[in-house]
C-alpha positions as CSV (number, residue, x, y, z in Angstrom):
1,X,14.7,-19.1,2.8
2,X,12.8,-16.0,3.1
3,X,10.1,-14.9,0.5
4,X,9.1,-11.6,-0.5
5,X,5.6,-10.5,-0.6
6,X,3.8,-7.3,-1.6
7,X,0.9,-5.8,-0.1
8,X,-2.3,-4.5,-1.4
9,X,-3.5,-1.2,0.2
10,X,-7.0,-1.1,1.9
11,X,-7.1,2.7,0.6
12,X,-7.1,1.5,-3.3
13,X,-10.6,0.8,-4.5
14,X,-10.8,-3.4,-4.8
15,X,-11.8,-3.5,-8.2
16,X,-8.0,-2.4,-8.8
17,X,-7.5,-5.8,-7.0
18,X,-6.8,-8.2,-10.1
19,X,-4.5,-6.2,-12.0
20,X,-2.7,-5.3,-9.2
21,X,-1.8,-9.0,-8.1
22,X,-1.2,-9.5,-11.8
23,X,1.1,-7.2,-12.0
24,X,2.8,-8.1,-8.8
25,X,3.3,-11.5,-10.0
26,X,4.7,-10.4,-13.3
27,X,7.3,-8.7,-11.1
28,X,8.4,-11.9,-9.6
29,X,6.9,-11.5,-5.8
30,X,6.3,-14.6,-4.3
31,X,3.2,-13.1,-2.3
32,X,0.4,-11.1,-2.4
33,X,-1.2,-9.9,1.2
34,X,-4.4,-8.5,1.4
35,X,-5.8,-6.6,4.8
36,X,-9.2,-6.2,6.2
37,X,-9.6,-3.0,7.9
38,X,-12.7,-1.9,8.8
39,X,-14.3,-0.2,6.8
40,X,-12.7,-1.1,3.6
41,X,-13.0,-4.4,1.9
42,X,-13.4,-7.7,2.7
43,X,-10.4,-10.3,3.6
44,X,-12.2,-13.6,2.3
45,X,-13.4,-11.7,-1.3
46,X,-10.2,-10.0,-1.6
47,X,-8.1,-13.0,-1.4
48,X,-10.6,-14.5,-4.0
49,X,-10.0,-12.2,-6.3
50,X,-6.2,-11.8,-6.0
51,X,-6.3,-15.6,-6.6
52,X,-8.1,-16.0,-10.0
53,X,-6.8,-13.1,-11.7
54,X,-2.7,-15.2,-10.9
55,X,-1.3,-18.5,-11.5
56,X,1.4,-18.6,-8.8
57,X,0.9,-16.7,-6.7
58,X,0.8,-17.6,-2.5
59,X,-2.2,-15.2,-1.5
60,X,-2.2,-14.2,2.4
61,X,-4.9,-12.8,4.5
62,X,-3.5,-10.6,7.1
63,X,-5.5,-10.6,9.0
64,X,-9.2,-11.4,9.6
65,X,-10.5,-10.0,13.0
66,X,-11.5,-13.5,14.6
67,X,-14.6,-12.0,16.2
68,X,-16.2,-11.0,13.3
69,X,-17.4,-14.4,11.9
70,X,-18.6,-17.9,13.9
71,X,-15.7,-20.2,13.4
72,X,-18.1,-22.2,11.4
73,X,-18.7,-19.9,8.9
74,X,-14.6,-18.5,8.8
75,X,-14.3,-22.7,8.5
76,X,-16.3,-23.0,5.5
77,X,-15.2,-19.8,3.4
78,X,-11.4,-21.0,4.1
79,X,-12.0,-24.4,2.8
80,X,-14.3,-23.6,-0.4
81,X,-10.7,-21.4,-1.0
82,X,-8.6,-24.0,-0.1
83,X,-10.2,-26.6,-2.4
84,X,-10.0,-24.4,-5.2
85,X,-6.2,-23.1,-4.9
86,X,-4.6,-25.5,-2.9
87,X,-1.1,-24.6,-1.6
88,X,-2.1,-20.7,-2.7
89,X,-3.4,-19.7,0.5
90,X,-1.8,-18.0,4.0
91,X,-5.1,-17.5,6.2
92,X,-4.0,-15.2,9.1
93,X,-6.5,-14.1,12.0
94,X,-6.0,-11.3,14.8
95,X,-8.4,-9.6,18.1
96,X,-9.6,-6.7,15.4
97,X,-9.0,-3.2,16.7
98,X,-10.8,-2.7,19.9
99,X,-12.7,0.3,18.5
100,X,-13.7,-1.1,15.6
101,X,-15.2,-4.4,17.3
102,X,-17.0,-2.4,19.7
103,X,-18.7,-0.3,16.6
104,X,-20.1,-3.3,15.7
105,X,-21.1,-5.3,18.7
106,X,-18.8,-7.5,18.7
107,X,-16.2,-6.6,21.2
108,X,-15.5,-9.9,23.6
109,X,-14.9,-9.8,27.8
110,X,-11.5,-11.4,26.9
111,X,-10.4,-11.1,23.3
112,X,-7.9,-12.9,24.0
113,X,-9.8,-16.1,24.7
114,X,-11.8,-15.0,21.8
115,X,-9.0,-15.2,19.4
116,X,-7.7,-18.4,20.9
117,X,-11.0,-20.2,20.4
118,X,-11.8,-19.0,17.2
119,X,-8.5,-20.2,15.8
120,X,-8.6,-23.3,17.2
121,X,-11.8,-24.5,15.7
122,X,-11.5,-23.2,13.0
123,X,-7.9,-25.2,12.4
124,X,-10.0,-28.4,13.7
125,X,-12.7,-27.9,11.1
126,X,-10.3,-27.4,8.2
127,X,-8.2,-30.7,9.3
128,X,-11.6,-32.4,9.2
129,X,-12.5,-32.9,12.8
130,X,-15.6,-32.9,14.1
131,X,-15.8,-30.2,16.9
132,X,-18.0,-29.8,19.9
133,X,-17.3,-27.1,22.6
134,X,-18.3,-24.6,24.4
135,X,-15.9,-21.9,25.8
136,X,-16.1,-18.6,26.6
137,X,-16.8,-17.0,23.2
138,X,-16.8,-20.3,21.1
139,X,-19.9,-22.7,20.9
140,X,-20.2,-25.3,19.0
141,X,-22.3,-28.3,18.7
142,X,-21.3,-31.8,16.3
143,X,-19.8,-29.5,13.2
144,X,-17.6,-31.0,10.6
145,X,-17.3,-29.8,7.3
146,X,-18.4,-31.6,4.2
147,X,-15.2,-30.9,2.4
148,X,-12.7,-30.5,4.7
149,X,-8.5,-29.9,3.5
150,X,-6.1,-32.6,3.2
151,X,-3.2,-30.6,3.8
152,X,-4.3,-27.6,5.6
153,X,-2.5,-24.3,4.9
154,X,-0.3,-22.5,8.3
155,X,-2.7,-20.2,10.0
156,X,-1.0,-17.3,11.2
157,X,-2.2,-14.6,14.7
158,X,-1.3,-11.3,13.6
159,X,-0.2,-10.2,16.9
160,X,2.2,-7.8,18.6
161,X,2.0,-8.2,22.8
162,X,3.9,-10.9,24.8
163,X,0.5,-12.6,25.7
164,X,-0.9,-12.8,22.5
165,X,2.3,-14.1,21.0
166,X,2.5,-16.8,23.3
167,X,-1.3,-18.2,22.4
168,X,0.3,-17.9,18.6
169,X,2.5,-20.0,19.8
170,X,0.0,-22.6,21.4
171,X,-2.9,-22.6,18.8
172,X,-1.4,-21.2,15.4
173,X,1.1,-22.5,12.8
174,X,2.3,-19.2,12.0
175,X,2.8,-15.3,13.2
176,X,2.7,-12.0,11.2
177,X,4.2,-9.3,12.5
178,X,2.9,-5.5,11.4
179,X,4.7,-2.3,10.0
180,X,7.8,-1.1,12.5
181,X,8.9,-4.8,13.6
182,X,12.7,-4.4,12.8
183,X,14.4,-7.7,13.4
184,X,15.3,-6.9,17.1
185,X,11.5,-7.2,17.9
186,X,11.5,-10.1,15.6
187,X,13.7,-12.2,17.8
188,X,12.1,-11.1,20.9
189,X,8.7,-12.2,19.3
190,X,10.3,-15.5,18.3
191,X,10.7,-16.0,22.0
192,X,7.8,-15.1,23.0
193,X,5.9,-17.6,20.4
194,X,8.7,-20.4,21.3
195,X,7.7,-20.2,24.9
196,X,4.1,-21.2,24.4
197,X,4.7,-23.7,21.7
198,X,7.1,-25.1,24.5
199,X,4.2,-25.2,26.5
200,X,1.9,-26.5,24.2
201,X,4.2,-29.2,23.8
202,X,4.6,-28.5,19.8
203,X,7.6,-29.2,17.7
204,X,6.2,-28.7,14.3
205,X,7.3,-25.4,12.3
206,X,6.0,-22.2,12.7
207,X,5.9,-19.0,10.0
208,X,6.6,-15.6,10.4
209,X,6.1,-13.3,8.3
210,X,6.9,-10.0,9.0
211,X,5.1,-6.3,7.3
212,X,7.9,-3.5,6.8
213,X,7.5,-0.7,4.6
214,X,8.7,-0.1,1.3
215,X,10.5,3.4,0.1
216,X,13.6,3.4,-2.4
217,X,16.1,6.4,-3.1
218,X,15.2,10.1,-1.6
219,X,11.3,10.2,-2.5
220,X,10.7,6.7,-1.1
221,X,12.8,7.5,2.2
222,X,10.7,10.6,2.8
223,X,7.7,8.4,2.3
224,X,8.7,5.9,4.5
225,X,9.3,8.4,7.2
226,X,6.3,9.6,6.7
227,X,5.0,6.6,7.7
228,X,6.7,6.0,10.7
229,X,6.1,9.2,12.0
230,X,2.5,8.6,11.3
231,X,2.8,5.4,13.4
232,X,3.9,6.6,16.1
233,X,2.0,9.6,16.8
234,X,-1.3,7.0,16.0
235,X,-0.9,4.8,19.6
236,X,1.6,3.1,21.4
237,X,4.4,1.2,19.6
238,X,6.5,0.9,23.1
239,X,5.9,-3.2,22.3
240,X,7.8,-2.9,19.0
241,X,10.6,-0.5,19.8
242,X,11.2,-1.8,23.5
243,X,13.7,-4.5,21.7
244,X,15.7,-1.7,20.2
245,X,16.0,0.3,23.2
246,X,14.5,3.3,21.9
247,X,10.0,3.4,23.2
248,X,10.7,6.4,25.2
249,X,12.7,8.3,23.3
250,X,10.6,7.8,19.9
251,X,7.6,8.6,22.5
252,X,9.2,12.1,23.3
253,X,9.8,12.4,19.8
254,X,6.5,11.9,18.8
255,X,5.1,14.3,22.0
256,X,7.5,17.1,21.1
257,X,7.0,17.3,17.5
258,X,3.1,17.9,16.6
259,X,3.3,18.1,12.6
260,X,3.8,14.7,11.6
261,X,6.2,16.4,8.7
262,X,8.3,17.5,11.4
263,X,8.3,14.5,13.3
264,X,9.3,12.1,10.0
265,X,11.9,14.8,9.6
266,X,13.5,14.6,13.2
267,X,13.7,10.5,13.0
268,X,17.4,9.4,12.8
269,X,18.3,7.6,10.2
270,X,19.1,4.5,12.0
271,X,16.1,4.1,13.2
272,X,14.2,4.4,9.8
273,X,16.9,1.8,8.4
274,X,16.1,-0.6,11.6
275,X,12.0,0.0,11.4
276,X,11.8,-0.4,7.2
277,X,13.1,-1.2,3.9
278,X,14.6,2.1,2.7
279,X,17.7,4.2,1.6
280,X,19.8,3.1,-1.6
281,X,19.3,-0.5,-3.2
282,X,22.3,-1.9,-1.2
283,X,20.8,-0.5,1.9
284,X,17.4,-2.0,1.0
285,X,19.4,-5.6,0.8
286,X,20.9,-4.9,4.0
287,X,17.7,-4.7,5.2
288,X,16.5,-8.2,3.7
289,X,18.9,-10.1,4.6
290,X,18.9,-8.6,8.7
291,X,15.3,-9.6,8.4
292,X,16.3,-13.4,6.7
293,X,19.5,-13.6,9.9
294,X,16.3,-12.7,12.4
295,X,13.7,-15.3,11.3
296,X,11.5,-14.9,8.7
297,X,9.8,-17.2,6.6
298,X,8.6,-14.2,4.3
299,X,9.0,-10.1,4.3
300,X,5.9,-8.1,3.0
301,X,6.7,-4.6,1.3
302,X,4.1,-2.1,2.1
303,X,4.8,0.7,-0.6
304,X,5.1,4.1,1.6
305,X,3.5,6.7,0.7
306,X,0.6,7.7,-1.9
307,X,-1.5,4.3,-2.7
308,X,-1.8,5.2,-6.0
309,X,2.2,4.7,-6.6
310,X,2.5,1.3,-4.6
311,X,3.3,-0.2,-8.0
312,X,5.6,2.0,-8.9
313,X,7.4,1.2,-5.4
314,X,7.0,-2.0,-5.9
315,X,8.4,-2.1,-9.5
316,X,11.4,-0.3,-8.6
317,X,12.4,-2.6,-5.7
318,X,11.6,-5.6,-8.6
319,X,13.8,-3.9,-10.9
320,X,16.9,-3.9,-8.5
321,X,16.4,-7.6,-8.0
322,X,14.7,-7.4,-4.3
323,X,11.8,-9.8,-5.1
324,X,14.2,-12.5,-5.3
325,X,14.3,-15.3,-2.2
326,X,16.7,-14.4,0.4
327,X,19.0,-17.6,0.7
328,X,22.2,-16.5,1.3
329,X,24.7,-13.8,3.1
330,X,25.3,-13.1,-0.5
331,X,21.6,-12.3,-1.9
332,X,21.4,-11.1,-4.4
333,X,23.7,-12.4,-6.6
């Protein structure tokens, strides 16, 4: 089964928070995702407040960069949260954006090794362990948590590059996968996760839940392109698109084109339809169920487009009946 989740922009003002994830929930979404970019608002307090102001709803925090707490402390938030909403909450970790950890001191030699360590003491705390180590980035002396999780929650590496998948794969439970992951790159990622669980000797399940953006009928195709386009003239997506044979061409694309207008505009279709969930409602179920074939555990919309009007987007796909489960070739009903 595959859920369907919603996420709430960093570039709406938090206090909008709790009637959003009301809202959402009234829709019939299954999940809530909340981000924390720097410098907008915090993952931990977000997912808080998404929490209390529902009843049902799974809450997932996608993601916290690793580096900017002590394990310890990232530990002891989690658990206080866990206690209080158990089976509510999808933790999720990542390296933070180079840039952003350097701004504030916290950039690592190897954030790779960073991210690894983190995660794995921080899933030892919540299981109740008492950790001791002292790697590269990680030190830690007798901790263990007073109130520790009897059932702790997957915690997910939001991740993109072979390497990191593979650690996902060795020290996480789970794996979300960011805007422009179209299920070709979702099965090369499954590979790349399954070969370090493989080496990690695990067997247990592992979650992956993917981000794609959100943009019914004309207006909301236009948005999404706009989206894309942005994405692509913003860095280097080669990792993503390499799976559907098309890195260098949407690189010259975005070279050639220097108006991101005229670059959402030169996109072919296909590739907006492979990259996001768009076009007409049938081709917006398409989409779900290619994503559900692929591997997911859960698809997040993330409404194209002005912030203001994510509810809207998100209304519209409710309305058509794309919040329900994916369960079958014939979803929906």
């Amino acid at each position: 089964m595959t859920s369907v989740g919603a996420m709430f922009p960093c570039a709406v003002e938090p206090e909008a928070l709790p009637s959003y994830a009301h809202q959402v929930e009234a829709l019939g979404y299954q999940e809530l995702w909340v981000v924390e970019d720097c410098f907008f608002a915090g993952g931990i307090a977000a997912a808080t407040a998404a929490l209390a102001a529902t009843e049902r709803l799974a809450v997932g925090i996608g993601v916290l960069p690793a580096v900017m707490r002590n394990p310890a402390t990232a530990a002891l938030e989690l658990s206080t949260l866990l206690r209080i909403f158990p089976g509510r909450v999808l933790p999720g970790f990542g390296h933070g954006v180079a840039s952003w950890m350097e701004q504030i001191g916290a950039l690592p030699p190897s954030q790779l090794a960073a991210l690894g360590e983190s995660v794995s003491a921080v899933r030892a705390l919540l299981a109740g362990e008492t950790v001791t180590t002292a790697g590269r980035h990680v030190r830690l002396d007798d901790v263990r948590l007073r109130y520790p999780i009897a059932a702790p929650p997957p915690i997910s590496l939001g991740v993109r590059a072979e390497k990191s998948l593979r650690l996902s794969g060795k020290v996480a439970d789970g794996t979300v996968l960011s805007e422009l992951s179209a299920p070709a790159y979702l099965r090369w990622a499954r590979e790349q996760v399954d070969a370090g669980r493989a080496e990690a000797g695990r067997t247990d399940p592992h979650r992956y839940t993917v981000y794609a953006y959100l943009g019914l009928d004309e207006d909301g195709e236009w948005a999404v392109r706009r989206s894309i386009a942005r994405v692509l003239r913003g860095g280097d997506c080669s990792v993503q698109l390499g799976p559907l044979g098309i890195a260098e061409e949407a690189a010259e694309l975005a070279r050639s084109h220097a108006e991101e207008d005229e670059l959402a505009q030169a996109l072919p279709r296909e590739w907006v339809h492979q990259l996001a969930v768009t076009g007409t409602p049938d081709d917006a179920a398409k989409a779900l169920r290619e994503f559900h074939d692929a591997g997911a555990d859960s698809v997040v919309f993330v409404p194209a487009g002005d912030p203001t009007q994510a509810l809207s987007r998100l209304a519209q796909a409710a309305a058509v009946g794309l919040t329900d489960p994916v369960v079958t070739e014939s979803w929906p009903a």
